[in-house]
Every structure is written in structure tokens, then in C-alpha cells.
C-alpha positions in Angstrom: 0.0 0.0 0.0 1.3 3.5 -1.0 0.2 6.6 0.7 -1.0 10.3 0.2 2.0 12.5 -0.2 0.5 15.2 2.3 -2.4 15.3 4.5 -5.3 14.9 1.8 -8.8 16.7 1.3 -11.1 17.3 -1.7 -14.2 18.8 -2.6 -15.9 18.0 -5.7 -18.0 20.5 -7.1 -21.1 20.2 -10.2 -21.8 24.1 -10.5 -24.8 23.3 -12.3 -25.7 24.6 -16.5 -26.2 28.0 -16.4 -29.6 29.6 -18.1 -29.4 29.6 -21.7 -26.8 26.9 -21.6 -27.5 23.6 -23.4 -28.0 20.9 -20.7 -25.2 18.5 -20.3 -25.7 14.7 -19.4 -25.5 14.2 -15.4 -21.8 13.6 -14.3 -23.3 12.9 -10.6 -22.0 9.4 -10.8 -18.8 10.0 -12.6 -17.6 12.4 -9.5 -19.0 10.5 -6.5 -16.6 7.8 -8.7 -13.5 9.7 -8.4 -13.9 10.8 -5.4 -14.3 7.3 -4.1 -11.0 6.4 -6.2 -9.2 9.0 -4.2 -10.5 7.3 -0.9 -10.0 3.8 -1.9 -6.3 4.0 -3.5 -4.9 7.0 -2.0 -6.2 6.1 1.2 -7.8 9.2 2.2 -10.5 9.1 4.6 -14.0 9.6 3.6 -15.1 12.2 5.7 -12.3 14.7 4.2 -13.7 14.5 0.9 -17.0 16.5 0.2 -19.1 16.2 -3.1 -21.5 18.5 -4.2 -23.4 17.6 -7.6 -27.0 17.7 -8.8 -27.3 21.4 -8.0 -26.9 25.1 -9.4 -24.8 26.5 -7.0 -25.1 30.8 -7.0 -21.2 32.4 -6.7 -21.5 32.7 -3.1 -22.2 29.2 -2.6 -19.0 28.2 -4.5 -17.1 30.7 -2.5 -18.4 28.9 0.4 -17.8 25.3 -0.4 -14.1 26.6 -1.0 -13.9 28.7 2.1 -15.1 25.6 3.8 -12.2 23.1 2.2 -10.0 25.9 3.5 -10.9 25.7 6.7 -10.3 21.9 7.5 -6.7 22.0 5.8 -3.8 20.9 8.1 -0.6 22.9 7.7 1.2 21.7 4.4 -1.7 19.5 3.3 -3.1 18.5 0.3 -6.4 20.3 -1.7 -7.9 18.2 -4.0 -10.6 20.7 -6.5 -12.6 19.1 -9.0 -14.5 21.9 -10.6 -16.8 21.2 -13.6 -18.9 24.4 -15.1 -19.4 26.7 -17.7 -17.0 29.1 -18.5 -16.4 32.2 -21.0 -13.3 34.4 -22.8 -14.4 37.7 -22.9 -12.6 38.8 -26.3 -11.6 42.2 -24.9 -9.6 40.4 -21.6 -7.3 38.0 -20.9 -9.4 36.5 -18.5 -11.6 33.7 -17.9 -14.9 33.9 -16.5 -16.8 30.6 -14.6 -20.9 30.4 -14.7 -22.1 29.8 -11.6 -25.7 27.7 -11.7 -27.6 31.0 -11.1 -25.7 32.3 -14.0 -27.4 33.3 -17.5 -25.1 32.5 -20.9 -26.8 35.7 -21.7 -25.2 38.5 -19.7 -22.1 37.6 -20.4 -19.3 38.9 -18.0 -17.7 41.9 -17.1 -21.0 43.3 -17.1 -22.5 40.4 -15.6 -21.2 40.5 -12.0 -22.2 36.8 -11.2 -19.2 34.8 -12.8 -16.4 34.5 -11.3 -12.9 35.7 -12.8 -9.9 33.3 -12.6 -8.2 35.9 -10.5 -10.7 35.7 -8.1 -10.7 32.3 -7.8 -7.0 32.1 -7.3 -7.1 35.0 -4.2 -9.6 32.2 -2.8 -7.3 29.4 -3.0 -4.4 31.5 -2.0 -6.4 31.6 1.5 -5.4 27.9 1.8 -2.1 29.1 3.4 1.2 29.5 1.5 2.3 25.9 2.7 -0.9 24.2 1.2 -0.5 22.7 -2.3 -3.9 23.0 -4.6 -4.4 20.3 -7.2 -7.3 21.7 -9.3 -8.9 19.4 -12.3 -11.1 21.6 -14.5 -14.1 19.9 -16.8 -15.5 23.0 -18.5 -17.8 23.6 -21.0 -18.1 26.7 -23.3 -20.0 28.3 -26.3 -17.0 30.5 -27.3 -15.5 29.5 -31.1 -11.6 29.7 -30.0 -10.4 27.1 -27.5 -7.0 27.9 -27.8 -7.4 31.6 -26.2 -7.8 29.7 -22.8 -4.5 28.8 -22.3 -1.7 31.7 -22.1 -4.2 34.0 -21.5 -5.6 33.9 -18.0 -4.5 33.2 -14.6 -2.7 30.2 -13.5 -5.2 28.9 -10.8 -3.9 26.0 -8.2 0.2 24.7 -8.1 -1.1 22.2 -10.7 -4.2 22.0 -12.8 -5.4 19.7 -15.3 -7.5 21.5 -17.9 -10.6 20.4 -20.2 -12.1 22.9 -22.0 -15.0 21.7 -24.7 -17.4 22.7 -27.0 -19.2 19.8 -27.5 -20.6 16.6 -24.9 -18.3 14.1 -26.9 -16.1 13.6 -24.1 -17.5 11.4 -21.3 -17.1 13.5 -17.6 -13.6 14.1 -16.5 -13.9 12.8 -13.5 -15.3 9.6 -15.3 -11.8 9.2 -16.7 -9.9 9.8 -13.6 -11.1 7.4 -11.7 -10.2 4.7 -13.8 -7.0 6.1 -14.8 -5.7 6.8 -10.8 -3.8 3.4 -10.5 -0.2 3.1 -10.3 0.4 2.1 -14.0 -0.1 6.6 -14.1 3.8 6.6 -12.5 5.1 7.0 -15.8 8.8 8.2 -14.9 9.0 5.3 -12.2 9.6 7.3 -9.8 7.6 6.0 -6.8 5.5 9.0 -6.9 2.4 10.0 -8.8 2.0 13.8 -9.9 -0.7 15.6 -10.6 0.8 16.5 -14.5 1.5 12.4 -14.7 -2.2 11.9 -14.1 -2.6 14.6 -16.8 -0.7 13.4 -18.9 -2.7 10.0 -19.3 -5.8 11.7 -19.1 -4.9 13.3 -22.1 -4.0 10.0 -23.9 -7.1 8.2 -22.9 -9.3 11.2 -24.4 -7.2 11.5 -27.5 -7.6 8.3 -28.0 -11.2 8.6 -28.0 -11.1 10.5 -31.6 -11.5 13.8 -30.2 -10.2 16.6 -32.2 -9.5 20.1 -31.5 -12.8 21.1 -32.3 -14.1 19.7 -30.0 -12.0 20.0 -26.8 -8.6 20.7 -26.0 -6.8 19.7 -22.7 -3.7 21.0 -20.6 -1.0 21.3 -17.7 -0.1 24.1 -16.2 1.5 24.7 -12.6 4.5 23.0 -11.1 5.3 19.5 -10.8 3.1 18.6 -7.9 3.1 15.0 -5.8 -0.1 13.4 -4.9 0.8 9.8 -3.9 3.5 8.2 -2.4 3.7 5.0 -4.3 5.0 1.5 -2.5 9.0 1.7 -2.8 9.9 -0.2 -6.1 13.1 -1.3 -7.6 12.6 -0.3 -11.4 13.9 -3.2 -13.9 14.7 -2.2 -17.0 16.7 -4.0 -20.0 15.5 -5.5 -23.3 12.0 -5.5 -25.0 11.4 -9.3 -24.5 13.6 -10.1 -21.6 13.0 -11.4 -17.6 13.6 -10.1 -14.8 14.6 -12.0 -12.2 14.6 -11.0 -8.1 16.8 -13.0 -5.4 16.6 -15.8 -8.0 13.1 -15.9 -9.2 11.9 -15.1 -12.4 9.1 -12.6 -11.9 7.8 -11.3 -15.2 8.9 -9.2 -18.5 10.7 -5.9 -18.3 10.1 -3.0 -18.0 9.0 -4.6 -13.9 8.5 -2.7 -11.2 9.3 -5.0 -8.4 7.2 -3.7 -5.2 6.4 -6.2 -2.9 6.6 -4.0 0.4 10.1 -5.6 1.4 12.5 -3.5 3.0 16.1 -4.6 2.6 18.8 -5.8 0.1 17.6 -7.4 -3.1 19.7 -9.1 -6.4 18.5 -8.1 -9.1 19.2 -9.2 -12.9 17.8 -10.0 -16.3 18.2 -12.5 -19.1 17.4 -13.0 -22.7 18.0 -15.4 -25.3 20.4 -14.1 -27.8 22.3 -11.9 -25.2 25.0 -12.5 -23.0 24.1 -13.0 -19.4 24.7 -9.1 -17.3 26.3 -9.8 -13.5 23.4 -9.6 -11.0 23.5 -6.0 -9.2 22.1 -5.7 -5.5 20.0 -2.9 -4.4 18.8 -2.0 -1.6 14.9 -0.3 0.0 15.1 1.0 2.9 11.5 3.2 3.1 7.8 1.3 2.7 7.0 4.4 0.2 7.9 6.6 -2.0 11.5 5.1 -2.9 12.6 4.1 -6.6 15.7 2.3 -7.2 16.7 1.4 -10.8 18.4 -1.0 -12.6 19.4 -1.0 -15.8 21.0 -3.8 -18.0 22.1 -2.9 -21.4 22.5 -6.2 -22.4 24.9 -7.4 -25.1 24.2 -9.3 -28.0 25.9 -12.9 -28.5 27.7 -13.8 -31.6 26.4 -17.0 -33.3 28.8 -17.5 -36.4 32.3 -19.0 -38.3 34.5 -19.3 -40.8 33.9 -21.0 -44.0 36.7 -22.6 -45.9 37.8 -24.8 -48.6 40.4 -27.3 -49.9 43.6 -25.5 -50.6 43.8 -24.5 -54.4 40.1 -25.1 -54.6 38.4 -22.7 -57.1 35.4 -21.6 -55.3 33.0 -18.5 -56.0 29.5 -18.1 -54.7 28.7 -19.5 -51.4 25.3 -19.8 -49.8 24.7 -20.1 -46.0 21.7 -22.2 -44.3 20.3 -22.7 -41.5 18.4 -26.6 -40.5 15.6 -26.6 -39.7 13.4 -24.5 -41.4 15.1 -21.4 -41.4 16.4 -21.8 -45.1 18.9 -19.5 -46.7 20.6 -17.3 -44.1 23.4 -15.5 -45.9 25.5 -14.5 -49.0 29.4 -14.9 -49.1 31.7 -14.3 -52.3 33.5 -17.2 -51.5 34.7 -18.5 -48.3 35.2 -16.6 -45.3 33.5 -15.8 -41.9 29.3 -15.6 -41.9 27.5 -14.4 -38.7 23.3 -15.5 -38.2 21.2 -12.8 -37.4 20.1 -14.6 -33.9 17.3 -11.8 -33.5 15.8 -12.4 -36.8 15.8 -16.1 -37.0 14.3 -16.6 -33.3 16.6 -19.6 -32.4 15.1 -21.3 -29.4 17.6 -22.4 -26.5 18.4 -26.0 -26.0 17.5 -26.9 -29.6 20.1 -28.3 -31.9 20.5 -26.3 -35.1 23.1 -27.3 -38.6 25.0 -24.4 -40.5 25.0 -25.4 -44.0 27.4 -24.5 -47.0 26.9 -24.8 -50.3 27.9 -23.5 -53.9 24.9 -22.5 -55.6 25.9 -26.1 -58.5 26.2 -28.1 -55.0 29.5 -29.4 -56.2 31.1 -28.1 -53.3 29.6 -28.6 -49.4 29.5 -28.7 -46.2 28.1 -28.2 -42.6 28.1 -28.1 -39.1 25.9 -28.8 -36.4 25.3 -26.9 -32.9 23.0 -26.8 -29.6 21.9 -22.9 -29.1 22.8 -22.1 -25.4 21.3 -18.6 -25.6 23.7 -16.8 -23.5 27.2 -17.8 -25.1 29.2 -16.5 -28.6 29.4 -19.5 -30.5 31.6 -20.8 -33.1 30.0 -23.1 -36.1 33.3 -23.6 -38.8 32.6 -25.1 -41.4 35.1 -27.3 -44.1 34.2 -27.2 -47.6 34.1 -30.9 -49.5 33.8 -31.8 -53.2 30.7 -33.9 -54.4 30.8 -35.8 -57.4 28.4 -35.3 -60.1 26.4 -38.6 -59.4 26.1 -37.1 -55.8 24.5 -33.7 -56.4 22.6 -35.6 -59.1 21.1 -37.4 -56.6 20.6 -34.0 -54.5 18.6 -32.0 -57.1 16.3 -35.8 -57.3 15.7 -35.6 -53.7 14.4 -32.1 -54.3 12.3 -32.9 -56.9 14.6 -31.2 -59.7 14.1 -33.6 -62.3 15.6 -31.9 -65.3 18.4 -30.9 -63.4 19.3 -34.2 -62.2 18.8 -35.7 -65.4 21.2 -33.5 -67.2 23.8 -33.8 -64.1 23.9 -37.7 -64.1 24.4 -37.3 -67.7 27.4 -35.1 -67.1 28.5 -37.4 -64.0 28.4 -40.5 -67.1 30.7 -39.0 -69.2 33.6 -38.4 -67.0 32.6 -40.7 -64.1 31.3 -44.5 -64.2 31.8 -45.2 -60.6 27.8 -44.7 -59.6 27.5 -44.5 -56.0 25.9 -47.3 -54.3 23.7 -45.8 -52.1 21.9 -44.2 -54.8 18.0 -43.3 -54.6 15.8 -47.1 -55.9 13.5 -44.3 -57.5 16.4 -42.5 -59.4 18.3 -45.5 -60.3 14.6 -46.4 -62.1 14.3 -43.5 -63.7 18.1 -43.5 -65.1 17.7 -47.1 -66.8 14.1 -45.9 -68.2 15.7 -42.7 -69.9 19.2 -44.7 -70.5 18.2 -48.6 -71.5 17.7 -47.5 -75.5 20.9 -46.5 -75.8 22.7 -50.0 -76.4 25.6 -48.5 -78.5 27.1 -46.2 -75.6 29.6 -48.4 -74.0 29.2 -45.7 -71.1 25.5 -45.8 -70.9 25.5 -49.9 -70.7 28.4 -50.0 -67.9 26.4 -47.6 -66.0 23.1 -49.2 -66.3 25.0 -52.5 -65.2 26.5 -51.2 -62.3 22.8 -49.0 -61.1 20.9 -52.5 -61.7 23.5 -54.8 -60.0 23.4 -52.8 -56.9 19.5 -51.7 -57.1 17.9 -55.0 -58.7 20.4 -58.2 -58.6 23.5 -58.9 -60.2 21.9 -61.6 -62.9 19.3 -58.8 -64.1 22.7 -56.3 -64.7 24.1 -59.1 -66.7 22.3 -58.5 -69.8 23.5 -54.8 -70.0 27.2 -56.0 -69.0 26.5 -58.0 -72.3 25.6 -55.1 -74.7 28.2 -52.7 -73.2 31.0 -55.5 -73.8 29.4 -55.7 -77.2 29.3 -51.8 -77.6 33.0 -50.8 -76.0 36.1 -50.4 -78.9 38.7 -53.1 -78.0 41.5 -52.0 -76.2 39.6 -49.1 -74.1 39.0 -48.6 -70.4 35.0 -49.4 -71.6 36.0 -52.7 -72.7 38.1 -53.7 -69.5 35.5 -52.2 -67.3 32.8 -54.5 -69.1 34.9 -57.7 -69.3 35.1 -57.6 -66.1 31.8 -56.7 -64.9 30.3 -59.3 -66.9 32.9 -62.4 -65.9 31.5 -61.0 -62.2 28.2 -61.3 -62.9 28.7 -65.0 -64.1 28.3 -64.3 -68.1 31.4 -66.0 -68.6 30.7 -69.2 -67.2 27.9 -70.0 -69.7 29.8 -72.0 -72.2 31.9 -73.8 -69.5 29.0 -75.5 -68.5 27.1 -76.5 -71.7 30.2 -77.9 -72.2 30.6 -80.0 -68.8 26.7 -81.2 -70.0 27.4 -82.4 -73.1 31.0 -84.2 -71.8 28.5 -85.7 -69.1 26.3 -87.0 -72.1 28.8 -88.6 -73.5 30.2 -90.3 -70.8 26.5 -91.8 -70.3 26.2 -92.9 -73.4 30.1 -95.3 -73.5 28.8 -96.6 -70.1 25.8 -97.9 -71.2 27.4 -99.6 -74.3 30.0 -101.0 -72.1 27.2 -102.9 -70.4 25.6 -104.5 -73.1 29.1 -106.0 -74.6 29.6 -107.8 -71.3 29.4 -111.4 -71.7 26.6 -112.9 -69.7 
């Protein structure tokens, strides 16, 4: 619980519409509201606060209920003066006039002696005592054109007065406001302490917000800087958007916190964020239940999350592009290698999760990558080394990514310089390689690679018959024609006329021993 900053009373006056004015909506309810606000959060007692609404009060009768306030003030106290009226500019003064109830909108002031001049209502505040401080809120209505005369051109009435001067009934009571806006969220400088211009201020941001235009009302400070609450003492965290604060070890919430839990004494007091290095802890220390605002602040620093790419030496490499698994896709640009950084802010890495730097050339021939657990808090370093692919491999990359044409024409390239196929490669490529490949029965190449995909896809009797037509297909004496010797001895080709052969010998041998037995004597 905060409390009042000075001994505390208020009177809350509804002057009533003067004759001839238009008749604005009751704000009965709205002022018995804010006056209870004052009661309930500042803590002032009830009986010091005196509302008068639902009447048109005559000038004396103002005077009095004024006279009366200033006669229950302590020494250096508090005046609260909610005044909400009708009031006038006289263009030939720099004055402003308030209607009383018993006023008429017709005899305007000076001639009029009924409303009341600002002056005169400042000599009847100045009564107070020189060590009381007024806090005056204002909710008047005129009929005058110019709104902008009011202000530099009459008195300054109270140490600090909020202002509404309108023209039309758009704006719901002031007081209305007020008493929703009197919480301590209105300690905008975090200072412990709410002002009378710091509830101004976001009275003026509520009503803008409204839609309200010039035309309609304008609202302002004027006065000194003056305290009205003593808010409970608070330690002020600030750092981040997006990070924690965190008191004697607990997390307690996001910053900007204002840590107030009414406990005197020495507190630590730190912040964290992913993607910034972790700040020391700072102790501070409350020593008073109110009105005391210690802050701390934590710059934070930003962690580095990068490396250096590099190649083979005397490898000939140009574009590189940098990625980020999973999801994240392409995360930078380099002109060959050399150090990258990840934008850790942009790519909302989550702590504890396990992340791989990839690097490519934009042909895939040459890659690598690298694999790391995001800490959150720590620089870390993700090098990667650079390795050459073979054709048949990044053929087999742009087929995982559904790059048909592309793989197509690179395992055509990969055929004519490289007939070692990998043996891992995709069952669903190797199918669609023999389909666009099996017609071509006089490329030696084509034939040796067809073998080689269908003995390690398929079986090594179905690659025989294209070991066959590339033996038949390879010049003699070339590295075609050893390659498809030998693949087709391994696949058992070979072996064919051996053992017709060993049948037909068998045959024979049969055929004598069966004659043999029929020469035998009997």
C-alpha cells in the first residue's frame, strides 16, 4: 500500500448549466466515482472528501464550499478541486470567467457580475495558506469559437491544474476518466510518486484516443510538478524488450518490472534473454515502505552466433550460400569463403535446440556443414570445411528435391567423366536413369552404367544382360571394354559355355557306359 504524499482533502463540485446553456448529461456518478478512487487508492478518509453535484450553486455558494475546504486543511496538506462548469473568454480580456448555476449564458461577463474571474478564484485558494498545495482538475464547457485563447491567456489557478475545456458533450465527464485512470500504472517516470501532471498526462491520452479533435476540446498542464501519492517503494527493472527479470533468484515477469512487494532490505537483481549474454546480478537496496525508486538497468549485449567458411587448398570456389536446419532456409551470401554471422534476433533460435549451419555453392558441387546446440547466453563458433561432391552425388541432391531436369542433365554429365555410380543411390532415381538410359545399347558408357545401377539396385543376374551389350558396344582395347569384361565375368556371363560344355561331356560319358554294359558277356 502507498500513501498520500501530504495530509489529503477534496471537494468535488457540479456548479450546475447556467440559463441559456445547453443541458449536459449528469456527471453525478462519474464524481462520487472519483472521489471514491481517491479514498479507496490513496487512502484518504472519507469524511475529508465532500461532493457536491445535482445542484446550481449561486457564486456565493462556490465561494463557500471553497472557504469551507480551507478551513479543514492541516498545515502543508493536500487540496484536491474538481470543478466542472461553464466558462467564458471575454474577447476584450485575458481573462476567464466561470458560470455559476444562477448564472445566464446571456449576460455575459464583465457586465454580468455573477461569474467569477480566474483571479478571483486564485485569491480564494491563496487563503489555503502558502504551505498548502492545490491540485485543481477543470471539466468546463463553453459556447465560445476559439479554445485555444484559454491557455496563455488567463491566470494560472492551483500549483497544478489539469485542464478540459469543450465545446461539444463528446467527451464522457472528467472525472469519469480519472477514476479509472488513478492506478499506479499513471507513474510513468517510475519514480515511486504519482504527480498531478502524470495523471494529466494520461488523461490526455485516454481522451485522444477517443477520436476527439481540436474542435471539439482541447486539454492542458499548467503549474508545477506537484506530488499526490506516495507509491509503494519499487526497484525499477529495466533492460530489453522481450527479456525477464529476475529477483533474489526468481523469475518474476517481463521488463520494464517494477518490483514492489513492500520488502525493506537488500535485493539481487538481474535480467536475461535469449540471444544476449548474461549481465552480472546488481544488489539494491529499499530501505523506506513508500515513495523510494531504485533502478536497474542492463544494457544487455548481443551474442555472436557464427564462423568461418573454408575450402580445400587451391580449390576454385565463388558463390557461397549459408543455411540454417531446420526451417530457417537461406541465411546469408558470401563471395567465397570466409567468416558468416546468423542474425540470432531475426531467426528466433530457441535455447536448447540443436541447429546445422550449412554451406553450399549454388551447382552443389562443393559442401559442407556443421551442427550446434543454441545455449542462448554464449558467442558460439560453427566452422565449417568445404568438401567436393561428385556429379552422381549432387545428381542425386537436385532428385531428392524434386529437380528432375536438373538431375537428369547432371547424371548425364556425371556418365561422361565418371562410371563409378555410387551405391547408395535413390531405388527411385536408379529407375528413372535405366528408363531414360536402357535405348541407348551403343554407348559403352551408358550400358556399364546401367549394369553397375541394376547390380546394386535389382540383382546382379538382371545387370548381366547390360554388361553384355556394353561389352558388345566398347572399342577393343579401351577402359570401356576392360570395365565391361570384367563386370560381366563378375556377374557370371562367362561361365555359360563352360558349362554347356561340362553337360554335353556328361552326355557322353553316359552314353560309353551304357554300351560298355551290353558288350559284357553274360
Amino acid at each position: 500500500m502507498g500513501a498520500a504524499a501530504r495530509p489529503t482533502w477534496g471537494l468535488f463540485l457540479d456548479v450546475g448549466d447556467p440559463a441559456g446553456a445547453a443541458a449536459r448529461p449528469s456527471a453525478d456518478a462519474a464524481i462520487r466515482a472519483f472521489a471514491g478512487r481517491i479514498e479507496e487508492y490513496m487512502g484518504v478518509p472519507a469524511d475529508r472528501l465532500t461532493v457536491v453535484a445535482g445542484q446550481r450553486l449561486s457564486r456565493e455558494e462556490i465561494q463557500g464550499h471553497i472557504a469551507s475546504l480551507g478551513a479543514r486543511l492541516a498545515p502543508g496538506a493536500m487540496a484536491i478541486l474538481h470543478l466542472r462548469a461553464y466558462v467564458t473568454k471575454p474577447p476584450t480580456e485575458s481573462a476567464m470567467y466561470l458560470y455559476p448555476g444562477h448564472a445566464d449564458l446571456a449576460a455575459p461577463p464583465p457586465d454580468d457580475p455573477r461569474p467569477i474571474r480566474d483571479t478571483e478564484l486564485v485569491e480564494w485558494l491563496r487563503a489555503f495558506g502558502p504551505d498548502v498545495s492545490v491540485a485543481l482538475f477543470l471539466d468546463v464547457r463553453t459556447v465560445d469559437e476559439s479554445l485555444m485563447v484559454y491557455f496563455g491567456a488567463r491566470a494560472t489557478v492551483g500549483d497544478a491544474a489539469v485542464t478540459t475545456i469543450a465545446r461539444s458533450d463528446k467527451l464522457e465527464p472528467m472525472a469519469a476518466t480519472l477514476a479509472r485512470l488513478l492506478t499506479d500504472a499513471a507513474d510513468t517516470n517510475a519514480d515511486a510518486a504519482l504527480g498531478v501532471h502524470e495523471l494529466g498526462v494520461a488523461y490526455q491520452a485516454a481522451i485522444y484516443e477517443t477520436g476527439i479533435t481540436s474542435a471539439d476540446a482541447i486539454s492542458g498542464l499548467t503549474g508545477e510538478a506537484t506530488l499526490l501519492y506516495l507509491l509503494p517503494s519499487a526497484i525499477m527493472i529495466n533492460g530489453p524488450l522481450g527479456a525477464r527479470a529476475v529477483v533474489d533468484g526468481v523469475d518474476v515477469g517481463d521488463v520494464p518490472y517494477r518490483f514492489a512487494t513492500g520488502e525493506l532490505g537488500r535485493h539481487e537483481v538481474v535480467v536475461h534473454r535469449a540471444g544476449y549474454r548474461r549481465p552480472e546480478p546488481r544488489v539494491l537496496q529499499l530501505t523506506e515502505a513508500v515513495g523510494q525508486s531504485r533502478a536497474a538497468n542492463f544494457p544487455l549485449e548481443r551474442i555472436a552466433v557464427g564462423g568461418e567458411v573454408t575450402a580445400d587448398q587451391g580449390a576454385r570456389v565463388g558463390e557461397l550460400l549459408v543455411a540454417l536446419l531446420p526451417d530457417a532456409g537461406v541465411v546469408a551470401h558470401l563471395n567465397g569463403p570466409g567468416p558468416y554471422e546468423l542474425d540470432v534476433e531475426e531467426l528466433r533460435l530457441q535455447p536448447g535446440a540443436e541447429y546445422r549451419v550449412i554451406a553450399a555453392t549454388p551447382d552443389e558441387r562443393q559442401f559442407g556443414g556443421a551442427s550446434f546446440v543454441y545455449d542462448g547466453h554464449e558467442d558460439i563458433a560453427v566452422d565449417i570445411t568445404l568438401e567436393q561432391r561428385t556429379l552422381w552425388q549432387v545428381a542425386g541432391i537436385y532428385h531428392g528435391k524434386g529437380f528432375a531436369e536438373e538431375a537428369l542433365r547432371t547424371a548425364l554429365a556425371a556418365r561422361a567423366t565418371d562410371l563409378d555410380v555410387p551405391a547408395d543411390m535413390d531405388a527411385e532415381f536408379v529407375t528413372a536413369l535405366l528408363d531414360a538410359w536402357s535405348a541407348e545399347t551403343d554407348d559403352a558408357r551408358a550400358m556399364i552404367v546401367c549394369a553397375r545401377m541394376t547390380d546394386r539396385a535389382y540383382s546382379v543376374e538382371q545387370g548381366r544382360g547390360y554388361w553384355r551389350l556394353a561389352k558388345a558396344a566398347a572399342g577393343r582395347n579401351t577402359e570401356e571394354r576392360r570395365i565391361a569384361v570384367a563386370g560381366y565375368r563378375a556377374s557370371g556371363g562367362d561361365m555359360l559355355p563352360y558349362a554347356i560344355a561340362g553337360l554335353c561331356l556328361l552326355g557322353v560319358s553316359g552314353a560309353v557306359a551304357a554300351l560298355r554294359r551290353r558288350r559284357r558277356p553274360a
